[in-house]
N, C-alpha and C positions, 0 to 999 in steps of 0.2 A: 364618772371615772375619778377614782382618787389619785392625787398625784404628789410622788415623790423626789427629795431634794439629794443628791448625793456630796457631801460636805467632804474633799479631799487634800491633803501636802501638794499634791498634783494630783489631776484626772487619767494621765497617760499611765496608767496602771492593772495589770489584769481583772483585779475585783471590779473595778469600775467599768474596765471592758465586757466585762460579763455580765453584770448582776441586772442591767436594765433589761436585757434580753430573756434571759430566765422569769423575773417577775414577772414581764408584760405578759410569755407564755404558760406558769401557773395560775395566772389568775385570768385568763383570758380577756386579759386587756382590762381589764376593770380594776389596775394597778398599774403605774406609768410613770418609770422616772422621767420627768418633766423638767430639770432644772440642774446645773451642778456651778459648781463653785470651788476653783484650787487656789492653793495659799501662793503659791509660786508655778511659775510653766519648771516641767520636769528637766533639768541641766540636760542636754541632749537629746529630749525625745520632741513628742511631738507638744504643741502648745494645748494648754486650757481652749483656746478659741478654734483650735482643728480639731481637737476631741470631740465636741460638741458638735460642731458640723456633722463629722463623720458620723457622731450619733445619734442624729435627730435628737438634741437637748439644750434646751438655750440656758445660755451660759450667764450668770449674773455676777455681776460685782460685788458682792458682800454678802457674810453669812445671814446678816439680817434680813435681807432679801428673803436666799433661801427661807429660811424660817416662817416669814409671813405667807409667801405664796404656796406654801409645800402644806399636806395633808399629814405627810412621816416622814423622816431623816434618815438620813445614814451618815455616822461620820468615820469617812472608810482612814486611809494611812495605814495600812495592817503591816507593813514592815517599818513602821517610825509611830510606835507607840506612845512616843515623849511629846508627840504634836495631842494625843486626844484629847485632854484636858484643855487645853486655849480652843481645840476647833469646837469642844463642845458645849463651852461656855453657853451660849443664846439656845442650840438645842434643848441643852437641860431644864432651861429654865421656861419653856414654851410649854408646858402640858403635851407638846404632841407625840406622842410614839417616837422614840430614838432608838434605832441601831449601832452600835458604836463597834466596830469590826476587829476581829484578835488582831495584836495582842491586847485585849482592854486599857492596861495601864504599865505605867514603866514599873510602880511597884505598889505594894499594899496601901500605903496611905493616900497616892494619888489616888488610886480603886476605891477606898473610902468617900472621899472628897467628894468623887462623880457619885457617887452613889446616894451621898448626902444632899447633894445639892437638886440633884432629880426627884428626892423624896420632899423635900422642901415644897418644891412646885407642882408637884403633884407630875412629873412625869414620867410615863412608862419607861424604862431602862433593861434591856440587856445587850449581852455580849454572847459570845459562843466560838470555836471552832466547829467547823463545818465537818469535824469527824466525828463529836459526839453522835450526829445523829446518822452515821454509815448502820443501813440494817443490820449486818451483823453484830453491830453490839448492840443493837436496841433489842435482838431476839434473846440474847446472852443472859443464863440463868443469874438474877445478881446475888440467890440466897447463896449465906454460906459458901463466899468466897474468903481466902486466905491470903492468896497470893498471885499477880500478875508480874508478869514481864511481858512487856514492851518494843516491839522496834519500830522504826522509820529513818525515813532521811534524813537531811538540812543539816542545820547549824542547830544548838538547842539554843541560844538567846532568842530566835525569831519560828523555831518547826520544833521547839519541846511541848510546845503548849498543845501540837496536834495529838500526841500520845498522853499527854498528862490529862487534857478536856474529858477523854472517854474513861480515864482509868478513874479517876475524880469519880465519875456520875456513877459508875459499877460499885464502885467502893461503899458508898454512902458512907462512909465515916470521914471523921475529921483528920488532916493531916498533923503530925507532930514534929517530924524532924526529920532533915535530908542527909545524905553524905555521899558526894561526888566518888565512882569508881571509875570514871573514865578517863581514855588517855586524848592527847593534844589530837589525835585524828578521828578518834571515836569516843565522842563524848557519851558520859554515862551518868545515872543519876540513882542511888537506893531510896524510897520515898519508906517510911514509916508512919500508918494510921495507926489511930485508939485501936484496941482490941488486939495488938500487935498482930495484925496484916500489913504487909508489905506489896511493894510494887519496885520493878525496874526499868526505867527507860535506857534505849538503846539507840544513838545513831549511827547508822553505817553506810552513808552516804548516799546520794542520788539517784542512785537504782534498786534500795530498799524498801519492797513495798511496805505500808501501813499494815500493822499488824499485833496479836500479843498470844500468849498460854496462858489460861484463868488456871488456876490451881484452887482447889475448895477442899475444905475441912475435912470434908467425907474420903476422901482420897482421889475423888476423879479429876480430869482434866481436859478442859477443851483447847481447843488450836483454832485460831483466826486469822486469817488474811482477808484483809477491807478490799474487794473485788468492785462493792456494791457503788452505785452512783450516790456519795455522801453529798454534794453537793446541791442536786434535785431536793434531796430528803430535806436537805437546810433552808434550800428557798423556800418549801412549804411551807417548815413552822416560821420561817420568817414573815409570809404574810400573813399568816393564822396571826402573828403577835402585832402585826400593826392593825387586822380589822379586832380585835379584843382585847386590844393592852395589858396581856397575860406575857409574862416573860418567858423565852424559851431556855433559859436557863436558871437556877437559884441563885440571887446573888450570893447569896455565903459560899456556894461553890466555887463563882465568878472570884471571889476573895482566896478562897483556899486554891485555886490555882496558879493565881498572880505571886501568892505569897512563895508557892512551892520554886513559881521563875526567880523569883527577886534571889529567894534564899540560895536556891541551887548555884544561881550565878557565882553566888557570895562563897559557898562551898566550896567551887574551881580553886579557890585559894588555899586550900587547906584539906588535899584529898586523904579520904580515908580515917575524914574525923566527924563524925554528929556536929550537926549545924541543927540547934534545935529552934521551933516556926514560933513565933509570936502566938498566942491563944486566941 
């Protein structure tokens, strides 16, 4: 049995609630998060040392720990992106298979940094939203697309990245510049790739499922609503990527996503004007 370490801000967290239980059942037990590690007990939830209890995971004092005794990583914080870099620190530099959980980084140069420093030691690195890989966009024709729009929930500093992940990977091309169309309760974003294809995210709060319209060159269009268990789909390649240290996303992707958050955020100040991305 291979056994993993999950490296969290706090453990009392959904991803951490979940993710042990899904591995242990895709890989049928022959994957075992075995060990966690939080930087502080969550401000009114339950503590580091009850999570563990509760989840059969012994709880160790220090990332170094984790690192030696663990087979792969996970450094989760998925809504406190500004923690990944310090939790990742020992990870990256261990050769072992690292998962590091959306949003990857607060901005593109942090995203560099981790990326540099994993390539240094030789260790495997990615990132992802758990929506790229919802079947319906995996089935999704990517030739000869022009244009997407986008909806979903949240807030977009911490639930854009779940509509940008997928449009990103359909797109194949490289992002060029953003310009904020949305208002203070629905935030919105124009994205502009090479080839002048375009994309628009949409949030419309809490009860908006995941979803987009592809629009292609030819004149057809398809219609998506994410129904499918993306989640499942995600734990797969996520153990595929720790038994073969193949990443389940490109980092130039992983980059051109972060950059689109960083920028778009930077956009909110100035709607209705091209914010153009770094190269």
């Amino acid at each position: 049995m291979k056994t993993i370490g999950l490296i969290d801000l706090y453990l009392d967290e959904w991803h951490a609630e979940m993710y042990p239980g899904w591995i242990e059942q895709a890989t049928n037990g022959k994957m075992k998060v075995a060990y966690g590690y939080g930087k502080i007990d969550k401000p009114g939830g339950v503590s580091n040392a009850q999570f563990c209890v509760e989840k059969n995971i012994q709880l160790l004092d220090s990332i170094e720990e984790i690192v030696e005794k663990s087979d792969y990583l996970i450094v989760l914080a998925p809504d406190h992106p500004e923690y990944h870099e310090e939790l990742s620190q020992l990870p990256l530099r261990s050769g072992k298979p690292t998962y590091v959980d959306k949003t990857f980084a607060p901005d593109r140069q942090t995203a560099f940094r981790m990326f540099e420093l994993a390539r240094k030691h030789g260790t495997p690195l990615c990132s992802s939203s758990a929506l790229r890989f919802a079947s319906e966009y995996d089935e999704a024709d990517r030739s000869g697309i022009a244009s997407i729009a986008g909806t979903g929930p949240g807030r977009f500093d911490n639930y854009s990245i779940h509509q940008i992940e997928p449009i990103v990977s359909l797109m194949e091309s490289p992002p060029t510049r953003v310009m904020y169309i949305g208002t203070p309760n629905f935030p919105a974003l124009l994205i502009e790739f090479a080839g002048g294809k375009q994309a628009t995210i949409h949030h419309f709060g809490g009860d908006c499922p995941f979803g987009m319209t592809i629009g292609y060159t030819a004149g057809k269009t398809k219609q998506i609503q994410v129904k499918s268990d993306f989640f499942i789909s995600f734990i797969e390649r996520l153990v595929a990527f720790f038994g073969t240290g193949q990443p389940i996303a490109p980092e130039a992707e992983t980059i051109a996503i972060i950059s689109i958050i960083e920028f778009g955020l930077k956009a909110a100040d100035t709607p209705f004007m091209w914010v153009k991305l770094p190269s």
